[in-house]
Backbone as CSV, one residue per row, in Angstrom:
resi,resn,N_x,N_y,N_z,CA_x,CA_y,CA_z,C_x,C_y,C_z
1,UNK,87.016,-36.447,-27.096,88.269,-37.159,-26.997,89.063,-36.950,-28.279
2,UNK,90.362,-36.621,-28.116,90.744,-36.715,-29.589,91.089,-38.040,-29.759
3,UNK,91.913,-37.744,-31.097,92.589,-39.293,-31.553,93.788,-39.495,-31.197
4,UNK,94.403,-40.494,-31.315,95.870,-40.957,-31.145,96.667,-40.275,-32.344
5,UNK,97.988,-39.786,-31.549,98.706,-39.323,-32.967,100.118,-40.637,-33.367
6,UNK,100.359,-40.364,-34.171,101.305,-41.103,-34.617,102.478,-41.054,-34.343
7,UNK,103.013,-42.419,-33.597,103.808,-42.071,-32.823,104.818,-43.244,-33.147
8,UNK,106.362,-42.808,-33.072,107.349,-43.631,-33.086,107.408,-44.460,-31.698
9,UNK,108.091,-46.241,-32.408,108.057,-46.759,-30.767,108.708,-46.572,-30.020
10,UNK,109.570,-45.469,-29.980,110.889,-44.742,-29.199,109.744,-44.339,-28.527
11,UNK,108.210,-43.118,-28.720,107.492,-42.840,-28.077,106.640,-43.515,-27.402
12,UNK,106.470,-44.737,-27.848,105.623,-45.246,-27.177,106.132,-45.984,-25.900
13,UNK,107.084,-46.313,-25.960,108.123,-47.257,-25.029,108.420,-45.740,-23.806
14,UNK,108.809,-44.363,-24.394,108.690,-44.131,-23.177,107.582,-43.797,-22.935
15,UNK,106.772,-43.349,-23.342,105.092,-43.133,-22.305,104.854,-44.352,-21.550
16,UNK,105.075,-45.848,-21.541,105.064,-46.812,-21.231,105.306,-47.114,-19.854
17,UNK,106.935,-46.364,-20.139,107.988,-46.287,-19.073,107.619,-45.483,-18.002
18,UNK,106.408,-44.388,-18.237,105.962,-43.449,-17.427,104.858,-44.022,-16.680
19,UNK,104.132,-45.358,-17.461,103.176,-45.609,-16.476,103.587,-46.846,-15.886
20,UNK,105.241,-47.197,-15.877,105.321,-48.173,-14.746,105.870,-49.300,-15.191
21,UNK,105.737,-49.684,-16.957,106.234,-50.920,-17.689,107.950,-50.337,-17.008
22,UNK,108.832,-52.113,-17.251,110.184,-52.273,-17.349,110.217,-53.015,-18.434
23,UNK,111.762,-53.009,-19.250,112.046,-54.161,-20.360,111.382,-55.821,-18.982
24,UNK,111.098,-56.208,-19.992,110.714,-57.706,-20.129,112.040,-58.709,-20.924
25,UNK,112.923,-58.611,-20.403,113.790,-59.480,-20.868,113.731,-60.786,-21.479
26,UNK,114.269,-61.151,-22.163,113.491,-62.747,-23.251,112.965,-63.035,-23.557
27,UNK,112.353,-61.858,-23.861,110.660,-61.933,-24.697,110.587,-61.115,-25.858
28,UNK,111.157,-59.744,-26.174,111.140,-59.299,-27.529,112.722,-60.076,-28.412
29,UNK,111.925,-60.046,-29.561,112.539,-60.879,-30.299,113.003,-59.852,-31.603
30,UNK,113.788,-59.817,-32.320,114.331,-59.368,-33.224,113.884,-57.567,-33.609
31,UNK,113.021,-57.307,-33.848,112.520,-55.811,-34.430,111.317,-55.547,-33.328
32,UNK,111.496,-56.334,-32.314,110.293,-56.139,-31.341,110.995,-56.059,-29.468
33,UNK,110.018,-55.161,-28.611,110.547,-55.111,-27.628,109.376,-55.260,-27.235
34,UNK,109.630,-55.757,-25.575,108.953,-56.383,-24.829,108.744,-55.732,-23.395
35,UNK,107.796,-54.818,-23.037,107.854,-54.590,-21.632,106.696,-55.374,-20.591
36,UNK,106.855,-54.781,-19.111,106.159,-55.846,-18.908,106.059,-55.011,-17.214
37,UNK,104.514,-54.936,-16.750,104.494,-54.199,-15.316,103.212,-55.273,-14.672
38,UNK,102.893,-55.520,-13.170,102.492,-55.655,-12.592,101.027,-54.737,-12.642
39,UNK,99.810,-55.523,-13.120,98.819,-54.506,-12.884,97.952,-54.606,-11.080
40,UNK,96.824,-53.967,-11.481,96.643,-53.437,-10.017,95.585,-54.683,-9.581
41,UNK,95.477,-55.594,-10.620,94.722,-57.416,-9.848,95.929,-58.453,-9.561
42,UNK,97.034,-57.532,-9.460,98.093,-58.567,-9.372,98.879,-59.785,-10.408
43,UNK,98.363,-59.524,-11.811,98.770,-59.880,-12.702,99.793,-59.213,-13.808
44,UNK,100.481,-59.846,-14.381,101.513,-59.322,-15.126,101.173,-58.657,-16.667
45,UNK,101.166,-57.854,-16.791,100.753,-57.566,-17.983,102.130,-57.332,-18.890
46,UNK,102.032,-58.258,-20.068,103.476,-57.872,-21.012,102.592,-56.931,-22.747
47,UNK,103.169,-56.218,-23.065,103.290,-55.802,-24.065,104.434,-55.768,-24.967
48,UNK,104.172,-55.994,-26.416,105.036,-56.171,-27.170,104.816,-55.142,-28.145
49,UNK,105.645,-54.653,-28.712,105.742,-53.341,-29.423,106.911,-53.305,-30.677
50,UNK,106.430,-53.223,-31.643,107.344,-53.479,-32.940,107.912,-51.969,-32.885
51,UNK,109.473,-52.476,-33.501,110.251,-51.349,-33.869,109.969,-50.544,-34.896
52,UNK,109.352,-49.215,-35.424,108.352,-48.712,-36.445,108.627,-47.301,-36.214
53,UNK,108.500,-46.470,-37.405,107.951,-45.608,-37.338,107.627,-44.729,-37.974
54,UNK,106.282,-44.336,-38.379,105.121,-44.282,-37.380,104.666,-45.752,-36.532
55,UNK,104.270,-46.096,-35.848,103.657,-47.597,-35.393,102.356,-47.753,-36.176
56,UNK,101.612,-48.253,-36.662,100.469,-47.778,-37.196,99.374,-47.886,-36.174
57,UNK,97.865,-47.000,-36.187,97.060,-46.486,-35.222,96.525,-47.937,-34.607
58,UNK,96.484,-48.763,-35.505,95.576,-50.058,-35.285,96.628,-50.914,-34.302
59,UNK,97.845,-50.951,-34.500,98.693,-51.673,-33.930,98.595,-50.877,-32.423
60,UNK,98.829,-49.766,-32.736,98.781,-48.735,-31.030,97.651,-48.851,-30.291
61,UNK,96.491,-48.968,-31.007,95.355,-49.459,-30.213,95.725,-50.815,-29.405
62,UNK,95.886,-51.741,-30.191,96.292,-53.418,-29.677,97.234,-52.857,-28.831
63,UNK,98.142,-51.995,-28.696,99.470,-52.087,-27.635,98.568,-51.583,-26.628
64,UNK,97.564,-50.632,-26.838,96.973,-49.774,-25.092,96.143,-50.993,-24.624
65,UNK,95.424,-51.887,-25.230,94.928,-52.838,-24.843,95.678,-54.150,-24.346
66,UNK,96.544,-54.270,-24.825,97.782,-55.114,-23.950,98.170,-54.507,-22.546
67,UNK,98.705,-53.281,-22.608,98.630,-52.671,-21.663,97.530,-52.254,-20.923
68,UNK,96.392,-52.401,-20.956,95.681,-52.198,-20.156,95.282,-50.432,-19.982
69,UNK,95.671,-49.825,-20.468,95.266,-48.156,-20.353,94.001,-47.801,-21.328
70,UNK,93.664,-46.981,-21.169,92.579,-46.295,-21.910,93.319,-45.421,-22.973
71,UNK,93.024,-44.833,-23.931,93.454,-43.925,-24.906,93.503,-42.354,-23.792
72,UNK,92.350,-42.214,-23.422,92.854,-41.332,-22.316,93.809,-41.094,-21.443
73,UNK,94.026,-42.376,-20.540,95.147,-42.414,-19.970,96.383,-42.196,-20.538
74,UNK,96.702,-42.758,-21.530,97.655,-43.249,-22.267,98.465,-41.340,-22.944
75,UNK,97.608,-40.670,-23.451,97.514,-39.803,-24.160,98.330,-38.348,-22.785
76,UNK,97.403,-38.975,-21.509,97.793,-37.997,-20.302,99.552,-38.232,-19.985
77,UNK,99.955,-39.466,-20.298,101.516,-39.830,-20.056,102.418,-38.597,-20.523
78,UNK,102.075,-37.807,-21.371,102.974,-37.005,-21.756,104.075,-37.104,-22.348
């Protein structure tokens, strides 16, 4: 597996966008955005994602785990 590369949250927001998140309206707050998709148990999953960049690796981990993807998955978004 490789590693995660470092990625601006312009990138991360759209790989995001590729697996299905929409803005989450009234929920990111100042230097932060908020998306937010329907997972597949029928629950809402929101992620929040600081404006950054690079994002740092530790923070991007916490965002794939908010989101619910694997580093694999995540990495396949393109």
């Amino acid at each position: 597996m490789s590693g995660l590369p470092l990625l601006s949250s312009n990138d991360i927001i759209r790989k995001l966008r590729k697996a299905g998140f929409i803005n989450a309206p009234h929920q990111g707050k100042g230097s932060h955005i908020a998306l937010s998709r329907l997972g597949d148990d029928g629950k809402r999953h929101l992620v929040i994602i600081p404006k950054r960049d690079p994002v740092p690796k530790g923070t991007l981990i916490s965002i794939l785990k908010q989101a619910h993807l694997t580093k694999e998955e995540f990495l396949e978004l393109g």
